[in-house]
C-alpha positions as CSV (number, residue, x, y, z in Angstrom):
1,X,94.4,-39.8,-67.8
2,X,92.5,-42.7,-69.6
3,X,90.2,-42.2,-72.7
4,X,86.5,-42.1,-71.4
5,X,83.3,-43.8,-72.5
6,X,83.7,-47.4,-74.4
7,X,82.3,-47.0,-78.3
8,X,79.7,-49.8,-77.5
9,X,78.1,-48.4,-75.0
10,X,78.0,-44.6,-76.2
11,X,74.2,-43.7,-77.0
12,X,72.6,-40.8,-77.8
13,X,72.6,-37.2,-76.9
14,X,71.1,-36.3,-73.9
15,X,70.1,-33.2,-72.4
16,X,71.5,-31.9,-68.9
17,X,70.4,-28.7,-68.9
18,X,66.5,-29.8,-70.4
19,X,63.8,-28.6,-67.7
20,X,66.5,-27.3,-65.3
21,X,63.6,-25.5,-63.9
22,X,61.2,-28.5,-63.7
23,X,63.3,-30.8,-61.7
24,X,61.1,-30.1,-58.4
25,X,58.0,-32.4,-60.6
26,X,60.0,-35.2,-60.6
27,X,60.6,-35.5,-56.6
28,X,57.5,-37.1,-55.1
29,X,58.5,-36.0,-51.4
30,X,60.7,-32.9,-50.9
31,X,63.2,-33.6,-48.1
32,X,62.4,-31.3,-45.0
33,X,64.1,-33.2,-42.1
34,X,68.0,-33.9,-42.1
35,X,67.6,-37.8,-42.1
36,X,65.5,-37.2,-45.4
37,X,67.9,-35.0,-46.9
38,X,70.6,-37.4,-45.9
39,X,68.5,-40.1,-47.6
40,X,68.3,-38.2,-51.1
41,X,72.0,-37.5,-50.9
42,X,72.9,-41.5,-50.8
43,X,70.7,-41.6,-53.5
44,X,72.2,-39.6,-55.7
45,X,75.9,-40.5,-54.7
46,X,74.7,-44.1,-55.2
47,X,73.6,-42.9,-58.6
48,X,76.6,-41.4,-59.1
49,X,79.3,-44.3,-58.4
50,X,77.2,-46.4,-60.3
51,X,77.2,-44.4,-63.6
52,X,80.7,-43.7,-62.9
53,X,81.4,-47.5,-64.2
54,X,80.1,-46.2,-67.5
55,X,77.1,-48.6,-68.0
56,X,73.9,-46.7,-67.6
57,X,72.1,-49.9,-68.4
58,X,73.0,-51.7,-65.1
59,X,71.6,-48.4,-63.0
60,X,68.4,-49.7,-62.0
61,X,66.5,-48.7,-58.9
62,X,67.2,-51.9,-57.3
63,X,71.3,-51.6,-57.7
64,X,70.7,-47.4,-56.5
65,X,68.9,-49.0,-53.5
66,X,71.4,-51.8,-52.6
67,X,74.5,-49.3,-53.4
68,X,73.1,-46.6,-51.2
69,X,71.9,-48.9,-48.6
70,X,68.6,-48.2,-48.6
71,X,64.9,-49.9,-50.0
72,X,63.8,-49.4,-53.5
73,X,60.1,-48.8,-51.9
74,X,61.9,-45.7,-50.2
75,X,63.5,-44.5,-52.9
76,X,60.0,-44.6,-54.8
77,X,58.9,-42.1,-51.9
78,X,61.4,-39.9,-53.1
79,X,61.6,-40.4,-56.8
80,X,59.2,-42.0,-59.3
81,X,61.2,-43.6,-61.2
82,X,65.1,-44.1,-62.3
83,X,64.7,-41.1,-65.3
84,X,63.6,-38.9,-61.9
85,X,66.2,-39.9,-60.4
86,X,68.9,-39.0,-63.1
87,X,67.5,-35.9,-63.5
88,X,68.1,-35.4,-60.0
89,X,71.7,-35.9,-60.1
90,X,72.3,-33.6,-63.5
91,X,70.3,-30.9,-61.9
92,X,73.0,-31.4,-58.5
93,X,75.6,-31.3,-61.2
94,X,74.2,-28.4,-62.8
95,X,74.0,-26.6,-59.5
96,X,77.8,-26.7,-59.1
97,X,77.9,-25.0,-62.5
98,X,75.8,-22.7,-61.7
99,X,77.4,-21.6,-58.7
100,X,80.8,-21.3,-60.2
101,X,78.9,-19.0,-63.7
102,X,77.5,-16.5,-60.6
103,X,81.1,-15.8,-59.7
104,X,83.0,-16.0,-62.7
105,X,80.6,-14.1,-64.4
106,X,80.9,-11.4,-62.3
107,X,82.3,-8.1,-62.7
108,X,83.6,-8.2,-66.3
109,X,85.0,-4.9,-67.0
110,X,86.7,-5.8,-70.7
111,X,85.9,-7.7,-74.1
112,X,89.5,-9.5,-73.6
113,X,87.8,-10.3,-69.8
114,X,85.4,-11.8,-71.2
115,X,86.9,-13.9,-73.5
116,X,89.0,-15.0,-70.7
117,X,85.9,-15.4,-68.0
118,X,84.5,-17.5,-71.3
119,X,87.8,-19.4,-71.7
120,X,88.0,-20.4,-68.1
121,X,84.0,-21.7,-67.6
122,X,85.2,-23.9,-70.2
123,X,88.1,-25.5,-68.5
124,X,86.1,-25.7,-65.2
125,X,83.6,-27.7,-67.4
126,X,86.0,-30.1,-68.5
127,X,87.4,-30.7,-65.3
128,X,84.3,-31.5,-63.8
129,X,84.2,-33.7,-66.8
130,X,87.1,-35.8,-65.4
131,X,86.5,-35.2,-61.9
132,X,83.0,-36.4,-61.8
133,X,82.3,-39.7,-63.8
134,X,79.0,-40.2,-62.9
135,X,78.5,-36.4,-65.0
136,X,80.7,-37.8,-68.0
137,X,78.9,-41.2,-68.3
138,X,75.4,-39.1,-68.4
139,X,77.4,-36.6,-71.4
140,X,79.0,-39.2,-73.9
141,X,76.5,-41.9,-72.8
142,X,73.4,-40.6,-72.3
143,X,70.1,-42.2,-72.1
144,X,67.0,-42.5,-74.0
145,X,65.2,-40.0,-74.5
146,X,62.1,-40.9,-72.2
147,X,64.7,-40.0,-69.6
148,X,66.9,-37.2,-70.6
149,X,66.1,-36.2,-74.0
150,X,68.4,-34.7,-76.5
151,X,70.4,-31.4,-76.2
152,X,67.7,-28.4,-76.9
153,X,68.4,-25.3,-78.5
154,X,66.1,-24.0,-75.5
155,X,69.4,-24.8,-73.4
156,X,71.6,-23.0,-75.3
157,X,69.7,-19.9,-75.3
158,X,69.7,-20.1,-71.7
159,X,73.1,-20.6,-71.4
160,X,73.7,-17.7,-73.7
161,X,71.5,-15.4,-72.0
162,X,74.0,-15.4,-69.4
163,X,76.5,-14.4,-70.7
164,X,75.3,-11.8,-72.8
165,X,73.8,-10.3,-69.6
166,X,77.2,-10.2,-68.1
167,X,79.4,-9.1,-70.8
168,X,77.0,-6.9,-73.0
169,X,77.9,-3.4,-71.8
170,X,81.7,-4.6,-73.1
171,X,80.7,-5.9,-75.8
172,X,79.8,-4.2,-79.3
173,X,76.6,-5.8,-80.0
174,X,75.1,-4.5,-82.8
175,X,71.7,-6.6,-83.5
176,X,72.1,-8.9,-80.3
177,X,75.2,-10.9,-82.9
178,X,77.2,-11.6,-79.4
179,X,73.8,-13.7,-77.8
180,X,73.6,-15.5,-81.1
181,X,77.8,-16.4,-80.9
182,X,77.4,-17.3,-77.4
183,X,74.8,-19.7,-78.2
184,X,76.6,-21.2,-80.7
185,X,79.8,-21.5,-79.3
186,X,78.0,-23.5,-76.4
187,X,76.4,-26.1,-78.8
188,X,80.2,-26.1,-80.2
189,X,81.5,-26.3,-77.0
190,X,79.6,-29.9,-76.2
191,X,81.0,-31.5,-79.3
192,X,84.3,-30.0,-78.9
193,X,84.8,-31.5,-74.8
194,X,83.2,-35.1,-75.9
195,X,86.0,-35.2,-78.3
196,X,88.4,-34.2,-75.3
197,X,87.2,-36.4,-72.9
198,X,87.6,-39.7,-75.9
199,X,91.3,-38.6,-76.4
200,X,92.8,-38.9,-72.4
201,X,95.8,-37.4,-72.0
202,X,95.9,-34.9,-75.2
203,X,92.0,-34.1,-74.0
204,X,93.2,-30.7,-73.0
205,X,95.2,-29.9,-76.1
206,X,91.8,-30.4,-77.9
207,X,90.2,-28.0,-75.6
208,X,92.9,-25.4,-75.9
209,X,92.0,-25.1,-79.5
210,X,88.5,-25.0,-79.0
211,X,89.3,-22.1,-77.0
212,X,91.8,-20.6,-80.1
213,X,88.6,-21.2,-82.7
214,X,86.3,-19.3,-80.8
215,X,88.9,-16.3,-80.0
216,X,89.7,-16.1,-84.2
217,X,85.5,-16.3,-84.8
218,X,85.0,-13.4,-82.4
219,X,87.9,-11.8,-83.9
220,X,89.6,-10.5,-80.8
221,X,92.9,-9.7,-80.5
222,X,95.5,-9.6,-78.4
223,X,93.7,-12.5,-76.5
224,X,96.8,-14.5,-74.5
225,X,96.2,-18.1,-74.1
């Protein structure tokens, strides 16, 4: 596995998660009929291959258009401008995530379980890293902040209200600590997989002590990894 993102063209942070819930603002036209949804998906795949050559610079609505082989002026029916559209795709991306946290999540019947549940979002993360590179570019890339913004600490509590809510009958929580951990060990968790995905192949070694530092914070033992 190669090193991803090239130092010259790594920008600043940006925000995937930032108004996950006002994504539907940014779509002009929502897709009713399957020939429109088909139209936003080769969109968004366009968007996709095209970030995947890790030059956000060169996306423009005009190479989305000619890439997904159709008219700027349609895509500006769907989206109103390229920051839409990227929000768009991290919001599809997100929705993957999503989907996996509602399972993984579920049932969590110990504190070492929930470590574990913890351990593996964070692997599934990192894989979708390397298996999506439109996703990375957006992560170690980014793009100005008219467009994505910077990570929020808004995010973070979100993400940690998740977990807490799944794992706080196992957990001793005395003063709402385990929320507050959770929380930080995602903002950690960021830094921690950029680093990964900028050292290839010994990415997942970097990972794997992530994964070591947040089991000796929590102070769990007897946590296997």
């Amino acid at each position: 596995m190669e090193a991803y993102g090239d130092q010259q063209h790594l920008g600043g942070d940006i925000n995937l998660l930032r108004g996950y819930n006002q994504m539907p603002s940014d779509v002009r036209r929502v897709p009713q009929q399957d020939r429109a949804r088909k139209s936003v998906d080769a969109i968004l795949d366009a968007t996709a291959e095209l970030l995947g050559g890790g030059r956000p610079s060169e996306v423009t609505m005009s190479a989305i258009g000619e890439r997904a082989g159709i008219s700027k002026a349609a895509i500006y029916r769907y989206y109103p401008d390229r920051g839409a559209v990227m929000r768009a795709l991290a919001t599809r991306y997100l929705d993957q995530l999503d989907k996996y946290l509602d399972t993984e999540l579920a049932g969590i019947q110990t504190i070492d379980d929930a470590i574990e549940r913890f351990s593996r979002v964070i692997d599934r993360f990192y894989q979708l890293m390397i298996d999506e590179p439109g996703l990375r570019t957006i992560w170690i890339t980014g793009f100005n902040s008219a467009e994505l913004g910077t990570l929020t600490l808004e995010t973070a509590d979100r993400l940690a209200a998740r977990f807490h809510s799944a794992t706080a009958h196992v957990m001793n929580d005395a003063g709402g600590r385990s929320e507050r951990r959770f929380a930080l060990a995602i903002h950690m968790c960021r830094a921690a997989i950029e680093m990964a995905l900028h050292h290839g192949d010994s990415g997942q070694d970097l990972v794997d002590e992530f994964k070591r530092i947040i089991y000796v914070a929590a102070n769990i033992e007897g946590v296997q990894l």
